[in-house]
C-alpha positions in Angstrom: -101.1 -289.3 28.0 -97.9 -289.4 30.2 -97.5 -293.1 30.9 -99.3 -292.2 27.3 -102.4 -294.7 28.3 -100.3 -297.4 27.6 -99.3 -299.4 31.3 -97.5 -302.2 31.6 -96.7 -306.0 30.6 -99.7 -307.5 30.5 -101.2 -310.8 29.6 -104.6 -312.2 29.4 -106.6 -313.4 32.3 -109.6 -315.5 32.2 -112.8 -314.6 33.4 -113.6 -314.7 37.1 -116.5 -312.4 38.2 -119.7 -311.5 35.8 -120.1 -308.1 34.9 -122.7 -305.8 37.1 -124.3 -302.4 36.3 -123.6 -301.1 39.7 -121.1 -301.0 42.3 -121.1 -301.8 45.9 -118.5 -302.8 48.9 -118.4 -305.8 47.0 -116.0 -304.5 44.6 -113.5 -303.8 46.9 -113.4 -307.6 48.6 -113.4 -308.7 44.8 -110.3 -306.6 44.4 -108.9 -308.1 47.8 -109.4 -311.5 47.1 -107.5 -311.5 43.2 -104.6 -309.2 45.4 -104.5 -312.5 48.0 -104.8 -315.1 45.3 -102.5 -313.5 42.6 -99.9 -310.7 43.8 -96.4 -310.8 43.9 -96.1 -310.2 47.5 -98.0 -311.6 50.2 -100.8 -309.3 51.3 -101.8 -307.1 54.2 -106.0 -308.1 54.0 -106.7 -305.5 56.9 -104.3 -303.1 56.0 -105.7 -303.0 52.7 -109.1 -302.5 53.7 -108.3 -299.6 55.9 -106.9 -298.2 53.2 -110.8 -298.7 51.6 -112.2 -297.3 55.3 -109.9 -294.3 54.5 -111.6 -293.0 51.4 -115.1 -294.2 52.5 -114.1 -291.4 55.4 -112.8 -289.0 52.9 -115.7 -289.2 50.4 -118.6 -289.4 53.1 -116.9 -286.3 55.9 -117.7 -289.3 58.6 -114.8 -289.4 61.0 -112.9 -292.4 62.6 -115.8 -292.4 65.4 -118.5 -293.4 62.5 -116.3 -295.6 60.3 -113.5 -297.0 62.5 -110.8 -298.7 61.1 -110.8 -303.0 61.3 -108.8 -304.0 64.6 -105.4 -306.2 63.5 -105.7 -309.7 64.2 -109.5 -309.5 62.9 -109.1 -312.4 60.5 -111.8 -313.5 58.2 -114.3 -311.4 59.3 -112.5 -308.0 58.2 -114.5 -308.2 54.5 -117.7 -308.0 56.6 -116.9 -305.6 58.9 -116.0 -303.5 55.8 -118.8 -303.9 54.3 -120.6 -303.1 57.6 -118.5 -299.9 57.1 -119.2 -299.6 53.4 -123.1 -299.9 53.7 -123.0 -297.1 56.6 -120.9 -294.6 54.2 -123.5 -294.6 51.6 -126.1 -293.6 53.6 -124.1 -290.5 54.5 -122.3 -290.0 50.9 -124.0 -287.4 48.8 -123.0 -289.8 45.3 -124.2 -293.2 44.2 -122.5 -296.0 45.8 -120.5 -296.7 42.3 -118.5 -294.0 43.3 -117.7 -295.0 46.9 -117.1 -298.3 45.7 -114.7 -297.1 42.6 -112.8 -294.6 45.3 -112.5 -297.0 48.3 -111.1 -299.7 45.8 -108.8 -297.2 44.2 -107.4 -296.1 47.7 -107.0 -299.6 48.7 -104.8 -300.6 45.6 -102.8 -297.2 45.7 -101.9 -298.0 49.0 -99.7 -300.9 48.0 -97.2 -298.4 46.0 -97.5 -300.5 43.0 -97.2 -298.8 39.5 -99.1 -302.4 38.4 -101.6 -302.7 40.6 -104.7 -300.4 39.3 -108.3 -300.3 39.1 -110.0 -299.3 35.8 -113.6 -298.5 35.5 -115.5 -300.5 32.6 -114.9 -298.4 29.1 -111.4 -297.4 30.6 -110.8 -301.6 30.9 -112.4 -302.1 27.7 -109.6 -299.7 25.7 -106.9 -301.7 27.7 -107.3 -305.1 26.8 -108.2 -303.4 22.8 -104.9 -301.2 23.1 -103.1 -304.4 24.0 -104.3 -306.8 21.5 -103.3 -304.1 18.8 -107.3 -302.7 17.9 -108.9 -299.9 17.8 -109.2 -299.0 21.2 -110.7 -295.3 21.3 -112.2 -292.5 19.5 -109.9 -289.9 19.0 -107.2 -287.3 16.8 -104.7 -289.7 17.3 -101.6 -288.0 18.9 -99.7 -288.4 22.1 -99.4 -285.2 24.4 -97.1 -284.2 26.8 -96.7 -282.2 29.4 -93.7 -280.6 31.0 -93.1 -278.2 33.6 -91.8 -274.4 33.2 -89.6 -273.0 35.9 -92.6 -271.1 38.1 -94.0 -275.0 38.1 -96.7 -274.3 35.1 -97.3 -277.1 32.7 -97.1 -276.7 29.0 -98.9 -279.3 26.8 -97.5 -280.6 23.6 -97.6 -282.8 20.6 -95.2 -285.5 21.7 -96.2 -287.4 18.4 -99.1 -287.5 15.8 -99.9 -291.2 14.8 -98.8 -291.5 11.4 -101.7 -291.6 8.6 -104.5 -290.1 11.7 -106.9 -287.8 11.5 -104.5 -285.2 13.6 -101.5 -286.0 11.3 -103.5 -285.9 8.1 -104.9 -282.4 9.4 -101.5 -280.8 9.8 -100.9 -281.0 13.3 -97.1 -281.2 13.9 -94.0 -282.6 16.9 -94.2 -279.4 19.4 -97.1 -278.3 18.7 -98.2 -276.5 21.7 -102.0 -277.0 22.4 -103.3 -273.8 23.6 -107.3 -274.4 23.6 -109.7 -277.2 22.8 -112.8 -276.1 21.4 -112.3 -272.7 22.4 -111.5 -274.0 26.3 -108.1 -272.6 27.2 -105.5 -275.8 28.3 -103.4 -273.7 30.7 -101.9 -275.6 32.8 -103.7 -279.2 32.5 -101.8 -282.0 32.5 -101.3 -284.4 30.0 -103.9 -287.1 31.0 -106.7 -284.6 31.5 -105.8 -282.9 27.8 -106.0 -286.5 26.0 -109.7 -286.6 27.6 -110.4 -283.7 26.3 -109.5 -284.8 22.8 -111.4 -287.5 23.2 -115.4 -287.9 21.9 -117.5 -290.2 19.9 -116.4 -291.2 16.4 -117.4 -288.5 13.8 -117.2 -285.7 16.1 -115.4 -282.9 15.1 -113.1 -280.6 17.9 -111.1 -277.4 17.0 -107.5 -277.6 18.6 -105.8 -274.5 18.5 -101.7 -274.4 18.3 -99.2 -272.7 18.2 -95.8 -273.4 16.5 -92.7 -272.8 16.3 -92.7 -269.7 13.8 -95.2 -267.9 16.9 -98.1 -268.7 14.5 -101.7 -269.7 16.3 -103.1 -271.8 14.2 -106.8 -273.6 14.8 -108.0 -276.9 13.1 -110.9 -278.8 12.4 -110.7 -282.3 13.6 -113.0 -285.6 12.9 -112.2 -288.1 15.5 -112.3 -291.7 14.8 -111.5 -295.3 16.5 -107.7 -295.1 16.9 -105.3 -297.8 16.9 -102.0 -297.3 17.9 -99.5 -297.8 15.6 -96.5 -299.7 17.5 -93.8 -298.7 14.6 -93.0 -296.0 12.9 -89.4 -295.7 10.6 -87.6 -294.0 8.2 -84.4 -293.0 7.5 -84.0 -289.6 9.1 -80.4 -289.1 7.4 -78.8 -291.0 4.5 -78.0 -294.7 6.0 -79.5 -293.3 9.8 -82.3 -295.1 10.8 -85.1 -293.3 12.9 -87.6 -295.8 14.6 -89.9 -294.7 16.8 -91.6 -297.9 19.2 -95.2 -295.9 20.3 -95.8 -299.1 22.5 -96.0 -302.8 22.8 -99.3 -304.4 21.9 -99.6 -307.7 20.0 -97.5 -307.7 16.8 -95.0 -305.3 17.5 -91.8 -307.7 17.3 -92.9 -308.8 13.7 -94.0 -305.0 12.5 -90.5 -303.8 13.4 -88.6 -306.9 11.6 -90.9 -305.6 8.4 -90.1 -301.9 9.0 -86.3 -302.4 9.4 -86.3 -305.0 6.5 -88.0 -302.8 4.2 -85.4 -299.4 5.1 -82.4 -302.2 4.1 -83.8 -303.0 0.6 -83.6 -299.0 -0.2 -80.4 -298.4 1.8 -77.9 -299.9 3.8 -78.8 -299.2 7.8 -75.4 -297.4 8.8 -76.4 -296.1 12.3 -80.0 -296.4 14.3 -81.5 -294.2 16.6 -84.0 -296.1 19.0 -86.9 -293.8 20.4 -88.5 -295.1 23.4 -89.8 -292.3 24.8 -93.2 -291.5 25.6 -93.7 -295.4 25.6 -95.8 -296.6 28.6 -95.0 -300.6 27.4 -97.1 -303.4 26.7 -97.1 -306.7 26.2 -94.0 -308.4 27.4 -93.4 -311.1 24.7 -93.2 -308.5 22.5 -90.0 -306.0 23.9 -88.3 -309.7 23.8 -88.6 -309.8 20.4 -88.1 -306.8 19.6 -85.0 -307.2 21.3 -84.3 -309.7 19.2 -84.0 -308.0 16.5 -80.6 -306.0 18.1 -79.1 -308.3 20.7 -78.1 -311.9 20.3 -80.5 -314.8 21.4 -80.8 -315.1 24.9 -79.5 -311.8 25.7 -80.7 -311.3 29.3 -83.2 -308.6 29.3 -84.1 -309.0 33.5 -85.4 -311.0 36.0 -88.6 -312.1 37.3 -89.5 -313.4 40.8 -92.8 -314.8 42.1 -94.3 -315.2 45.2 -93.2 -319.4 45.1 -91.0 -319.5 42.5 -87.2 -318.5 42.4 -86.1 -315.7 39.6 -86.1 -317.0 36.3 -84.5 -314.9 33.6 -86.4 -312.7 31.0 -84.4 -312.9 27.6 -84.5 -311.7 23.8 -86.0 -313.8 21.7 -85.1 -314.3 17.7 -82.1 -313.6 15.5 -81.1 -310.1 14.9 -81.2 -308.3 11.6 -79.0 -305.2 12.8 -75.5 -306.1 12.8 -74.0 -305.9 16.5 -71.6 -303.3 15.2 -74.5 -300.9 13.6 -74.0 -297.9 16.0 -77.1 -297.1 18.1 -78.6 -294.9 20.5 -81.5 -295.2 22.5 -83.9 -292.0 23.8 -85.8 -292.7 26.8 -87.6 -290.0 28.8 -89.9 -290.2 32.1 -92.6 -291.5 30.1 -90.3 -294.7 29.3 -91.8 -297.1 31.4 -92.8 -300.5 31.8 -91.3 -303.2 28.9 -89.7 -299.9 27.3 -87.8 -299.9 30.3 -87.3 -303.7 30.4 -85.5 -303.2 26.7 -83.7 -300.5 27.4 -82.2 -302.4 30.5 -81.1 -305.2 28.4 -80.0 -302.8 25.5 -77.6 -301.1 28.3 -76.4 -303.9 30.0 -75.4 -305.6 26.4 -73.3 -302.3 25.6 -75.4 -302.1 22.8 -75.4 -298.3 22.5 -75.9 -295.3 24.8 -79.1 -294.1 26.6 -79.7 -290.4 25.8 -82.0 -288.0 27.1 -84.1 -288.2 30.9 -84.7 -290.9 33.4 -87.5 -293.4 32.6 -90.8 -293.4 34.9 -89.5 -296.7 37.1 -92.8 -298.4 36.1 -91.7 -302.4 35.9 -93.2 -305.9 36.7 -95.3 -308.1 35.0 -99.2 -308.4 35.4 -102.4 -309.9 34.4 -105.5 -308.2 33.7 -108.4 -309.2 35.7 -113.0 -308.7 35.6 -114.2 -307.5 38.5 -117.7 -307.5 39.5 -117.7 -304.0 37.8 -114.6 -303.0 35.7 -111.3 -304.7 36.1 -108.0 -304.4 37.4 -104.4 -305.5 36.9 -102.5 -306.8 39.6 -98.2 -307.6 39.8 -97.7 -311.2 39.4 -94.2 -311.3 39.3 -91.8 -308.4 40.1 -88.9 -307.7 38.2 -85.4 -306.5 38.1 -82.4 -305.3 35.4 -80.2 -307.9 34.2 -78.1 -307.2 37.2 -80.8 -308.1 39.5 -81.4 -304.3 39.6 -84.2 -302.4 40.9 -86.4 -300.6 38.6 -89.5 -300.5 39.7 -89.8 -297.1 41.5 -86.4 -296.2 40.9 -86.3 -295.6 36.6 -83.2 -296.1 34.4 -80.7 -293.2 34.2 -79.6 -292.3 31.1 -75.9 -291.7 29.8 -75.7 -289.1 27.9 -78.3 -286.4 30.5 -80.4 -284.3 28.1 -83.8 -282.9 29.2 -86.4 -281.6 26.8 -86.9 -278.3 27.8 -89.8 -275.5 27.7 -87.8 -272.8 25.4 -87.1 -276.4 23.2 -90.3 -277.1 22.4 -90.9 -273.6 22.0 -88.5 -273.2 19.1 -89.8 -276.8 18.1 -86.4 -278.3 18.4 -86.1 -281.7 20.0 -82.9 -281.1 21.1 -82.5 -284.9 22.7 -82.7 -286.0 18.7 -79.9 -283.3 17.5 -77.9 -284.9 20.5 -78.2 -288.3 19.5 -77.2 -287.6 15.9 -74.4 -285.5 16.4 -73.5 -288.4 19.0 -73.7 -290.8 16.1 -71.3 -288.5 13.6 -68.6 -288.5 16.6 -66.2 -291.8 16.3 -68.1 -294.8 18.1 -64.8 -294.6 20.2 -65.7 -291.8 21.5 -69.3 -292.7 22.3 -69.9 -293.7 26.1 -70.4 -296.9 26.8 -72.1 -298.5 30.4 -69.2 -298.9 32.4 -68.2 -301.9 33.7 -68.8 -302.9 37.4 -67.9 -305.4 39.3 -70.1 -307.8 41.7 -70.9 -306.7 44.7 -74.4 -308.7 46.3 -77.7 -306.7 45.3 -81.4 -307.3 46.5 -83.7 -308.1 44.3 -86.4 -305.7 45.0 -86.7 -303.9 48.8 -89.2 -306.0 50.3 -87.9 -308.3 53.6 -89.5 -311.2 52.2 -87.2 -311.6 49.2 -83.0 -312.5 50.1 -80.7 -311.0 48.8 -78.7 -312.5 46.3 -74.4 -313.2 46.3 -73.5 -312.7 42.6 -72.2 -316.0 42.6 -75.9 -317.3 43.3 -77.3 -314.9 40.8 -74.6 -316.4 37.8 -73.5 -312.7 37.1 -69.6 -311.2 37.2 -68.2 -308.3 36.0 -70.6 -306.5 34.6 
C-alpha cells in the first residue's frame, strides 16, 4: 500500500447527507457543494463539473456533440445541466449508474491536483475513519508491501514491514520478502496497491503467499486473515543503547503509545542514539505527529503552517515535554511513501537541527482535511493547506533528504536495507561529522503557488536565519 492506505491529517466531520444504496449524478453535486462550502481554495463549480462531463464521455464513448461541456458564466444552473448530461450518459453506459456516478465524481476531484481531496466508495470509507480512530479496520495478513521499480521499468513487490504479533509475522514472513504469487496467481509486475487487495479477504480465510528470500529460497505459506489494526509503534533497541522505532502511521493514540515504548527501552538501557523510521508512513491524524513531536523537540517547536480560505496562517507546533534528551543523536528515514503528517514531523525534525534525514524524497502529500458522508460513500476534502516551518511548499513538491540513499532492487534482493546500515554507520561517525540542515538566510517565499494567497516578507512571516 504505497501511501500504505494510510492518507492524510484528518479529523472528524459530522454527518451531512444520509446514506443511499445507489448512486446517481447526485453524488457528484454532493461532492461539489462540501468542495464550495469547505475547501481551502475557492472553487471553479463549472470547471469542476466538466471535469465530471469528461468521464461521463470517457465511460459512455458519447462525444462532445452528445454530452457538451457547461458554457462559463452558466451560474447556478450548471448542477442541472450536469445532471441533464448525467441522466443522458446512463442511458448509453453499458454499467449501472453507481459506476458513472463513482467515475465522474472521481474525475471531478482529481482535477483539482489535490493529494487530499478524494472520493472513497462505502467499505473503502468505512476502513478510513476505523484506520484513523486506531481499530480494526480490515481483514487481512497484516503487512505493508512495496513496490519499486527495476531498471527496464518492471515493478518488484516486497514486504516493507509485517505488523508485529499478525497473522503474516506470526507465520514467518520476513522485511524483503519478495512476493512472487498469491494463491498460485503470479504478482509480476502489480503494483503495490493492487497486491494489498489481493491479500485481502474475509476474516478466517486462508491465502498461500509465496516468497522468496534472500538465501534464493521460494518459500509458500499458509495464511489465516483476520481484522487488522495497525499498530502505530513499533521499538526496540536494534544495537546496545541504539534505539530503533518504527512510526507505521498516525491514528488516535500514537503520541501516548510512543511515550510508553521509549519509556519502557530507558528502564532496560540508557537511549544513547535513535534512529526515526518514517518510511512507508502515509500519516494520520494531525494532533498526533504534534505529539509525537513532542516527545524530541522542545514545546512549541514549529512543526508548519496552516492557511485557510478566511483565516491568516496560524502555526502548527509540538506539543508536550520531551523525554529524549536534545543532545541524543538521531536520524530520521523517510522514503516516497513518507507523506502527509510523517512529512509534517519530519519538516519540523529538519528545521529544529534535530538530526539528519536519510534515505529518498517523501511523496509531497500535505494539508489538513476533514472527512465527509456523501449520499453514497464519502470523501475528504483540504481545509487548510499547509507549508514547512519556513513557509515552505510541500504539498506536491516532498522533502529531500540529506544524506541520498535509495532502496534499490539488487537491495532488497540480498535483503539488506541498506538505508538502515547507512543510518547506523552515520550514528558511529562523530556527531561532528554528521550533516546538519544548513542554515539559510530569508529571502520572501510564497506560501503555496496559488495567486490567491500573497506572498509573505520574512519579516511578516516572524522567521530569520534559518
Amino acid at each position: 500500500m504505497v501511501r500504505a492506505a494510510l492518507v492524510a491529517l484528518l479529523l472528524c466531520a459530522g454527518a451531512v447527507f444520509a446514506p443511499a444504496h445507489a448512486a446517481d449524478g447526485n453524488l457528484v453535486v454532493a461532492a461539489l457543494q462540501l468542495l464550495e462550502e469547505h475547501y481551502a481554495k475557492p472553487v471553479d463549480d463549472v470547471g469542476l463539473l466538466n471535469a465530471a462531463i469528461g468521464a461521463l464521455r470517457k465511460s459512455t464513448g458519447l462525444d462532445a456533440g452528445a454530452l457538451p461541456d457547461i458554457p462559463d458564466g452558466t451560474g447556478a444552473s450548471a448542477s442541472l445541466m450536469f445532471l441533464d448530461a448525467f441522466d443522458r450518459a446512463v442511458q448509453s453506459a453499458a454499467g449501472s449508474s453507481t459506476d458513472l456516478a463513482y467515475a465522474a465524481t472521481r474525475a471531478m476531484l482529481a482535477s483539482l491536483h489535490d493529494s487530499h481531496v478524494n472520493f472513497y466508495e462505502p467499505a473503502a470509507f468505512l476502513e478510513l475513519q476505523r484506520n484513523l480512530a486506531g481499530q480494526a479496520s480490515y481483514a487481512g495478513i497484516g503487512v505493508f508491501v512495496r513496490s519499486i521499480k527495476t531498471p527496464d521499468g518492471k515493478s518488484v513487490a516486497f514486504v516493507a514491514a509485517p505488523f508485529p504479533g499478525g497473522p503474516a509475522a506470526r507465520a514467518g514472513l520476513r522485511r524483503f520478502d519478495r512476493i512472487l504469487r498469491v494463491n498460485g496467481k503470479d504478482t509480476s509486475g502489480m503494483t503495490a496497491g493492487k497486491l494489498a487487495g489481493v491479500l485481502r479477504g474475509p476474516p478466517g480465510s486462508s491465502v498461500a503467499v509465496t516468497v522468496k528470500r534472500a538465501t534464493g529460497r521460494t518459500v509458500t505459506v499458509s495464511i489465516v486473515r483476520q481484522a487488522i489494526q495497525i499498530p502505530p509503534v513499533a521499538a526496540s533497541f536494534i544495537r546496545p543503547g541504539v534505539a530503533y522505532v518504527r512510526l507505521l502511521g498516525f491514528p488516535s493514540g500514537t503520541g501516548g503509545t510512543l511515550r510508553t515504548a521509549l519509556r519502557a527501552l530507558a528502564s532496560h538501557a540508557a537511549i544513547s542514539a535513535m534512529i526515526l523510521d518514517l518510511r512507508s508512513n502515509g500519516g494520520g491524524l494531525i494532533r498526533e505527529g504534534r505529539l509525537v513531536a513532542g516527545t524530541l523537540l522542545p514545546p512549541g517547536t514549529v512543526l508548519g503552517h496552516t492557511l485557510e480560505r478566511t483565516h491568516p496562517p496560524a502555526e502548527l507546533t509540538s506539543d508536550g515535554v520531551p523525554i529524549v534528551p536534545a543532545d541524543t543523536p538521531l536520524i530520521v528515514l523517510i522514503d516516497g511513501g513518507t507523506a502527509s503528517t510523517a512529512e509534517l514531523l519530519t519538516a519540523g525534525l529538519r528545521d529544529a537541527h534535530r538530526g539528519p534525514l536519510l534515505g529518498e524524497k517523501t511523496e509531497g502529500a500535505l494539508g489538513v482535511a476533514l472527512r465527509f458522508p456523501l449520499p453514497v460513500g464519502g470523501m475528504e476534502i483540504t481545509v487548510s493547506q499547509v507549508s514547512g516551518p519556513r513557509y515552505e511548499q510541500i504539498e506536491g513538491a516532498g522533502i529531500s533528504p540529506d544524506l541520498p540513499v535509495d532502496l534499490t532492487v539488487a537491495a532488497v534482493t540480498r535483503g539488506e536495507d541498506t538505508q538502515l546500515e547507512a543510518a547506523l554507520r552515520s550514528l558511529e561517525r562523530p556527531r561532528a561529522s554528521i550533516p546538519r540542515v544548513p542554515v539559510r538566510r530569508c529571502s520572501t517565499w510564497r506560501l503555496l503557488p496559488d495567486p490567491t494567497i500573497p506572498s509573505l516578507s520574512c519579516a511578516a512571516a516572524g522567521r530569520w536565519n534559518l
